[in-house]
N, C-alpha and C positions, 0 to 999 in steps of 0.2 A: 563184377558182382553177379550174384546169382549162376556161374558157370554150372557147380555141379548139379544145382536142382532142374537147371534148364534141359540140360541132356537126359536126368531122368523121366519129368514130365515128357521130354519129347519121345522118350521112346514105349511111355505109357499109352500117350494119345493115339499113337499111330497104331495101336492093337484097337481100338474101339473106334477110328474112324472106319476100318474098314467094315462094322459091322452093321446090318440090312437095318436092328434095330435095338433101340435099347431095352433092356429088361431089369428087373431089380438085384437079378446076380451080374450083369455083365458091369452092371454101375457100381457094386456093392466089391467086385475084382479091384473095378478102377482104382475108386475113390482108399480102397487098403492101401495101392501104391503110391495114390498122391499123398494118404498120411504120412509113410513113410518117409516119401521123399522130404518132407516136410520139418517134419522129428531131425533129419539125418543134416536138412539143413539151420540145428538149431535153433526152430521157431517155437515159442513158448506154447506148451500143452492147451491151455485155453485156448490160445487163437486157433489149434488147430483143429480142436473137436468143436467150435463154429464153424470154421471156415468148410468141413466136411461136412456137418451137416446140414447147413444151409444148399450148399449143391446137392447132397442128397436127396434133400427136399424140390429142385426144382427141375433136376433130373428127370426125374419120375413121374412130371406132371403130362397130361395129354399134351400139348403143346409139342412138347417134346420127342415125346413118344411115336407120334403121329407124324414126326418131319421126316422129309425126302429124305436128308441128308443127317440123323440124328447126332453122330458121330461130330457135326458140325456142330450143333445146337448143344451140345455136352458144354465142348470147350470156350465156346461162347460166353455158358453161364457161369464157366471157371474162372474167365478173363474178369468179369462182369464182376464176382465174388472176391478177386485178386486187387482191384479198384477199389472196392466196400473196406477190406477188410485193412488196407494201407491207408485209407480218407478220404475218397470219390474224387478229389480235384485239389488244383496245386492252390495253397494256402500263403497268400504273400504277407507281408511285411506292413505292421498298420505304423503309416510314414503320415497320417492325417491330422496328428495330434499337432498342437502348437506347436511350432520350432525350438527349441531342438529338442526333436524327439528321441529318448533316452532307451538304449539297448543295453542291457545287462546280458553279459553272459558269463553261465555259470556252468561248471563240469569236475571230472577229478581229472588229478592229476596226470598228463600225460596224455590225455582223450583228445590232444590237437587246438586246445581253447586259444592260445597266443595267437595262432597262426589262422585260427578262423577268423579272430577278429580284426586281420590284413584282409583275408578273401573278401571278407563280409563289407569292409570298408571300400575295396576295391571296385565290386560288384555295383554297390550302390552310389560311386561316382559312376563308373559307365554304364551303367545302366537307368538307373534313377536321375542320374545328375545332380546329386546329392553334394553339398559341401560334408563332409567329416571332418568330425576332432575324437581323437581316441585316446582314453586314461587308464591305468593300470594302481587297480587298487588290491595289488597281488603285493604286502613287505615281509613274506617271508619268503623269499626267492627273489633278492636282484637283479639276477640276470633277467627275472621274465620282465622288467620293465624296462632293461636297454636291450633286449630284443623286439618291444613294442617298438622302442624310439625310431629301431634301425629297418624292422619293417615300415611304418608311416611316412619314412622318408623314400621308402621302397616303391609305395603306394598313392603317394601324393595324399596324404590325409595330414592334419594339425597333430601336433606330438604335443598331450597336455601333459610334463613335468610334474616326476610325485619321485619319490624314496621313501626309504624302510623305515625311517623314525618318524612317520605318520600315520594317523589315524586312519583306517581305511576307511570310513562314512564321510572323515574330511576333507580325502582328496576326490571324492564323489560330488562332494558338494562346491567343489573348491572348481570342478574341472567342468560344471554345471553353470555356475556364476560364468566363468570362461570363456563357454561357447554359447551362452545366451549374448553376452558385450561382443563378442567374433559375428555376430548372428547365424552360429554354424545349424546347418540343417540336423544333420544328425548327431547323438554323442551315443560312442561306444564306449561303455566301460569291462576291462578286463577285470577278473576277481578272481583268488587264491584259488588255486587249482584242492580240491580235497583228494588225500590217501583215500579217506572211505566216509560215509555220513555221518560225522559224531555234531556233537549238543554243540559245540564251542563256534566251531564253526558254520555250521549252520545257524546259528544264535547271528554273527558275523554277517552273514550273508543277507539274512531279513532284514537288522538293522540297513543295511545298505539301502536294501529294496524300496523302506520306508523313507529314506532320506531323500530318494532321485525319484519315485515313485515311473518307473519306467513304461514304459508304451508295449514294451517287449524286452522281455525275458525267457533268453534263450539256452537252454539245457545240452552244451558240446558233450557229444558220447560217442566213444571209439567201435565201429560197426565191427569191428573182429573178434569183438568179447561176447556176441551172440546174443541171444535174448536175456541175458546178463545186463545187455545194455540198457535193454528194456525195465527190469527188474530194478536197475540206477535209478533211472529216469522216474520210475513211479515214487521211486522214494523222496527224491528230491522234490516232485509235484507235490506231496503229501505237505510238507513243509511251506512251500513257496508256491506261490503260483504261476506255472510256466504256460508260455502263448505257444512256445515251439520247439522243437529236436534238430539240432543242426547233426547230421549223421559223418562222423570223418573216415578215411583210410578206409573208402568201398571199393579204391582199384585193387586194394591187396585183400578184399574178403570176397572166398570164392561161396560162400554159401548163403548169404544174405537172410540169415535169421532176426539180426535188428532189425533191418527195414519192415519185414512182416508183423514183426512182433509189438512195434511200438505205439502206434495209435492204441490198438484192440487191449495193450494193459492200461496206459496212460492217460488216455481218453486225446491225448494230445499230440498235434502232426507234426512230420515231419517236414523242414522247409526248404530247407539245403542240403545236398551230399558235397562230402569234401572227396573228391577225385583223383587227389596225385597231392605234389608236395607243393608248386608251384602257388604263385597269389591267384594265377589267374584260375586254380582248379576248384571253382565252387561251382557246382550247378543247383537250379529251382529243385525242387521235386514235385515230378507229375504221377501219380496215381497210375493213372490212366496209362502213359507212355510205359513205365517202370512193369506194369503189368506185361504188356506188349513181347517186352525184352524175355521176361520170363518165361515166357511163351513158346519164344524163339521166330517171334514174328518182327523182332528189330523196330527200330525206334526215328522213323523216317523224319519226324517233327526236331526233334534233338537234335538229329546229324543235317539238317538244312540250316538253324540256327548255327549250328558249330560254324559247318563251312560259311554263310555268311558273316561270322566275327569275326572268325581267326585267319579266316587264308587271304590271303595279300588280292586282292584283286585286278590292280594296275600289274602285281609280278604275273599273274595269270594268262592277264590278257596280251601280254607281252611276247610272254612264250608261245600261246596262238600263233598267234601274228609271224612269228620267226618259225614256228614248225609249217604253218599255210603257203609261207612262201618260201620254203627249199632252204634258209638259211643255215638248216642244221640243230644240231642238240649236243650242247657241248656239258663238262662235268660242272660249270659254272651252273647251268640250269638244273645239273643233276641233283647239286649243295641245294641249291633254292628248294626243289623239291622236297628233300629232306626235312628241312625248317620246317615246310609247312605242315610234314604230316607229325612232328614231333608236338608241333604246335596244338596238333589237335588230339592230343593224346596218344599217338603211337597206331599201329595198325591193328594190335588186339582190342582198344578201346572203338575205333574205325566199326570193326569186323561186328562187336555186340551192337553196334545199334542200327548194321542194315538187317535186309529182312531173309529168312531163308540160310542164313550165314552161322548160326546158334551151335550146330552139327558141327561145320570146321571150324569154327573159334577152338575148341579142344585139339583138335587135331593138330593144327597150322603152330600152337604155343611152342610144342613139341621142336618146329622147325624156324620159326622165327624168334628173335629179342628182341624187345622196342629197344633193347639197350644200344645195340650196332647201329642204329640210326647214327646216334653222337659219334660211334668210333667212324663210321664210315665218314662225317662232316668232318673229324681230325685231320682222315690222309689226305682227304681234297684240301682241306687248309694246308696241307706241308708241300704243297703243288705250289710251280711258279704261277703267275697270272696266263704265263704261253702255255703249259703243259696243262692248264685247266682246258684252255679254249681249243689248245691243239694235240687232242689224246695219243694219238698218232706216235709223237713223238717221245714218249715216255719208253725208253728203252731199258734193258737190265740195269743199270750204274744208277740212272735215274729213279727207278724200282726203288734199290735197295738204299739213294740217299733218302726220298719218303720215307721208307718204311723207319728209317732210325728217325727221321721228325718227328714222325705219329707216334713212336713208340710200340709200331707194331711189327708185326714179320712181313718176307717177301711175299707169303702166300695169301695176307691179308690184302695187300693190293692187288696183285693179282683176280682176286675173287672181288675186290670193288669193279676193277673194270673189267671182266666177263660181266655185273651184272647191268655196269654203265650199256655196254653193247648192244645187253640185251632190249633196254628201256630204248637206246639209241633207234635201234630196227624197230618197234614196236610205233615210235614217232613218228618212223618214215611212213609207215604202213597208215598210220592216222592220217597225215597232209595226203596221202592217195586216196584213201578210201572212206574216212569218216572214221566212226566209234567201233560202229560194227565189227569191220572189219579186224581193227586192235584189238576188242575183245576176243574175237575167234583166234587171233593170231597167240594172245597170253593166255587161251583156255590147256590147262596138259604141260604150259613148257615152262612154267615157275620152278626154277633150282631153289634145292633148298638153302633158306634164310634170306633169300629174296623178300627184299621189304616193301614189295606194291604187290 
């Protein structure tokens, strides 16, 4: 998210860091392009003629004007402004309320609402430690309640039992009774996905509100529909009264006009981004960090979190341990590697949230696919367990029985182990020399579609 406006801001900034000082034309240049950039990334016109004139206003002030380094002090008060204008701070989940604390969530149709409410149930067993029970009081779409069932089962949350020749208030109250005798911590209730805002359903939706009177109610909106989503979102506040925005499908919006957008129409935050397709892809939303990324200054907080949930630690230390003492690096550890960085969103999601990286994220898309991670995890699975451990031996005949397991060509294997080789030497060089050293060694000699 954010890629296009990132590169624009960043190649705005770098014309006014360089400069002795600021003035009211050189800020008055700036702040045209930030609008721009702004518009171009579908951010709703109100939030933008604040968001510019609040900097404008503190651009300009002695403080500023007067610093070493103004050019600093500019985008300081942008980053600062980028925090205000998304919600200053990450906004959690009020879980205070008597047990079971009841979460409605509501969106139109297709905005990712089934599937949030697996992430959201998921998140709050490991994270929270939450027991869930999750009910779907969606009967005009069947399937969307035997896809709760089979996500919940996915998820390790209670599957509360409803179908289509039910009252939707009744299986709200019916799934409420439930997990009060369960004494489940949380209840998540799914509700009818709407085409567009009309009386009937909406009418629908209050009644429910009233029946479960929830702790939170939360507004699923598809970040790709731009400050569109924004404009949903108000409307649906208008009606109902919503605590939060869970934002979906930000790995496939390169211009991040929702996120901008959404507090400064709705009055209301953002809590969650839905990230990928996966249960496990929900993250918090930080203000603060999310401005960061826009920036192009990376999101160090985020990607420390990531690496300590997702990456295997025993497999880590492992492979240590066997690179320290000479044992080698075979394509069994190469697979492992794989895993873990697919785990963690692939290497374009990796790339936005270190720092200084913002520039080749665009570039690098060009030559990488998070997709080839999975193909390259196929050929290594159509490998014996000796031809994993002993690469060596992988001759033409051998080549080409792979390549028909994986389904792919000679040339694709091929190009796996040129880049096994490459990671192979890269490890040697690590048990001789430390980090340093690996890195000088991978700076300049990454082939393209090389996925580290």
């Amino acid at each position: 998210m954010f890629d296009s406006l990132t590169d624009r801001l960043t190649q705005t900034f770098k014309r006014i860091r360089g400069q002795a000082r600021l003035t009211e034309d050189n800020v008055k240049d700036t702040l045209r392009e930030v609008r721009k950039a702004l518009l171009e990334a579908d951010v709703a016109l109100p939030a933008v003629r604040d968001f510019v004139a609040q900097i404008k206003q503190k651009a300009l002030g002695e403080d500023v004007t007067k610093s070493l380094s103004p050019g600093q002090a500019f985008i300081k008060i942008v980053q600062a402004e980028l925090v205000t204008l998304m919600g200053q701070a990450n906004e959690t989940l009020n879980l205070s309320a008597r047990p079971p604390a009841v979460i409605l969530m509501a969106g139109l149709q297709g905005s990712g609402k089934t599937t949030s409410v697996a992430k959201l149930s998921r998140w709050l067993k490991e994270k929270e430690k939450k027991s869930v029970m999750v009910a779907s009081a969606d009967i005009y779409r069947p399937a969307a309640i035997e896809q709760l069932k089979t996500l919940a089962s996915e998820v390790g949350a209670t599957f509360f039992p409803s179908d289509v020749t039910q009252d939707p208030v009744f299986i709200a109250q019916n799934a409420l009774d439930a997990a009060r005798k369960q004494a489940q911590d949380v209840l998540i209730i799914d509700t009818a996905g709407r085409l567009h805002v009309d009386e009937e359903m909406m009418s629908e939706i209050k009644r429910l509100h009233a029946a479960v009177d929830p702790v939170e109610t939360l507004f699923v909106v598809d970040s790709m529909t731009g400050q569109d989503a924004a404009n949903t979102a108000k409307a649906f506040n208008d009606t109902l009264p919503l605590t939060g925005v869970i934002l979906t499908k930000t790995d496939g919006d390169a211009r991040g006009g929702a996120a901008l957008s959404i507090r400064q129409v709705t009055g209301k935050p953002i809590k969650f981004l839905g990230v990928g397709e996966k249960t496990t892809a929900l993250e918090p939303f930080h203000p603060d960090r999310m401005a960061s990324r826009i920036l192009g200054m990376g999101d160090v907080l985020s990607l420390i979190e990531e690496v300590e949930q997702k990456v295997d630690r025993q497999a880590a230390e492992r492979l240590a341990k066997k690179v320290s003492t000479g044992k080698g690096f075979n394509l069994e550890d190469f697979r492992s590697q794989l895993q873990q960085m697919q785990n963690m969103g692939g290497i374009t999601a990796l790339m936005g949230k270190m720092p200084g990286m913002s520039g080749m994220t665009s570039a690098m898309k060009n030559q990488v696919d998070d997709k080839q991670f999975k193909r390259l995890e196929v050929i290594i699975d159509s490998m014996t367990a000796h031809e994993r451990r002993f690469p060596k031996v992988i001759n033409g005949s051998r080549k080409k029985r792979i390549a028909v397991g994986s389904g792919t060509q000679i040339q694709d294997v091929n190009r796996l182990l040129k880049q096994f080789t490459q990671m192979q030497k890269m490890m040697k060089k690590m048990s001789k020399g430390g980090m340093k050293k690996m890195m000088r060694a991978m700076k300049g000699k990454m082939p393209p579609g090389m996925p580290f």
